[in-house]
C-alpha positions in Angstrom: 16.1 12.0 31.2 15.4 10.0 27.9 18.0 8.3 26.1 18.9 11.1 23.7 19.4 13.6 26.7 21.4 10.4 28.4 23.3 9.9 24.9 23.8 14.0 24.6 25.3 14.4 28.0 27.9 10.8 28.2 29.5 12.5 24.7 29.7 16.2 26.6 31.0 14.5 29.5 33.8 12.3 27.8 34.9 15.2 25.6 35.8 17.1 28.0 37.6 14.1 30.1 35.3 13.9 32.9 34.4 10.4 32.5 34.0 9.5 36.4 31.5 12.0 36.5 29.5 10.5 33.6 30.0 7.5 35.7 28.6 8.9 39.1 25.7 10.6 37.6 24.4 8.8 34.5 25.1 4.9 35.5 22.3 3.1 37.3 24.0 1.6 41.1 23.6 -1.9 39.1 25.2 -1.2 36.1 27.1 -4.0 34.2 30.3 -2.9 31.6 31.1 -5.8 29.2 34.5 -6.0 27.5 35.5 -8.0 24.5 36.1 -11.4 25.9 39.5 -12.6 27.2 40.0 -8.9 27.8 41.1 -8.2 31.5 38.4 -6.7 33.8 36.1 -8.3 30.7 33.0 -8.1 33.3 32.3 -5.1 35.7 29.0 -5.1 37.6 27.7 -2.2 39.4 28.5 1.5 39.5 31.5 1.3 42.1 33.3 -1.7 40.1 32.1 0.1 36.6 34.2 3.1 38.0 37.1 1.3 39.5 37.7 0.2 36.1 37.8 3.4 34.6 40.4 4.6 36.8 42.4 1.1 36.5 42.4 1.8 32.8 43.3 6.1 33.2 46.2 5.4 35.8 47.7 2.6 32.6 48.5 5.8 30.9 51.4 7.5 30.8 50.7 10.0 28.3 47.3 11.0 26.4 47.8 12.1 22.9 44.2 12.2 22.5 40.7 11.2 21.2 37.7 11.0 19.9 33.9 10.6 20.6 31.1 10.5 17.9 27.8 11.6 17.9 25.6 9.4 19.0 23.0 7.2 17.3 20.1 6.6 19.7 17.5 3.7 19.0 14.8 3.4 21.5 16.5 2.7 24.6 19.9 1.8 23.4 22.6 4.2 22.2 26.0 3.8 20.5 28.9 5.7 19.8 32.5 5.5 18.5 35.2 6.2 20.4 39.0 6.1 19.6 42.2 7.4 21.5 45.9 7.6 21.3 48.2 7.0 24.7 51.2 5.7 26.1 50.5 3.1 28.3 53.2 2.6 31.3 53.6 -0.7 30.2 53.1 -1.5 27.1 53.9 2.1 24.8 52.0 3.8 22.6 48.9 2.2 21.2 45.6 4.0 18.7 42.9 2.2 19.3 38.6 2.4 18.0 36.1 1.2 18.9 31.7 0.7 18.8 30.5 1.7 21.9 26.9 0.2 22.7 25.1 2.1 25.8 21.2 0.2 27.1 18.9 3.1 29.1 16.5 2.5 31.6 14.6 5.0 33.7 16.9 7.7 32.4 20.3 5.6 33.7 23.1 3.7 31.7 22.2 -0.1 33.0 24.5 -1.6 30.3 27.7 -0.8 28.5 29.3 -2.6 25.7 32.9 -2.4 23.7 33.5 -3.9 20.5 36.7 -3.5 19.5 39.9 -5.2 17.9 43.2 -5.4 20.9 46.7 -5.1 18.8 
């Protein structure tokens, strides 16, 4: 899979909320997922930590009100999309949040993630 087809499927996958299985099948076993720094969980490296993560942050939630993925914009091997959402997190209420989602592909597999985004 080339980057656009890698690109293509993440956004199908994440709009429909089936973002472990984007996980499991387009993130390479070595994966590394960089958060803004100071951010908890700031550094995640490989597929089962990457994923761990993801369910961390989904079981935060009380309540999904929604979101948002962009298209994305592909160049060469990297990717990047936006990405916003609006949920009640168990401990900390409602929050809206955006952010610019940067995706690196090699041999058709996600092999780095990055999140830019402004914490209220």
């Amino acid at each position: 899979m080339g980057t656009q087809e890698v690109a293509n499927r993440l956004v199908s996958l994440c709009r429909e909320g089936q973002n472990a299985q984007a996980i499991e099948e387009l993130y390479a076993d070595n994966v590394v997922s960089k958060e803004m720094p100071g951010f908890p969980g700031e550094l995640a490296s490989g597929k089962a930590e990457v994923l761990q993560k993801n369910m961390d942050w989904f079981a935060s939630i009380a309540e999904f009100h929604g979101s948002e993925i962009s298209e994305p914009v592909v160049a060469g091997n990297h990717f990047t999309c936006r990405m916003s959402f609006d949920a009640t997190f168990k401990d900390r209420g409602r929050q809206q949040m955006e952010e610019v989602c940067v995706f690196e592909v090699n041999d058709g597999k996600i092999v780095n993630e990055q999140f830019f985004y402004q914490f209220p």
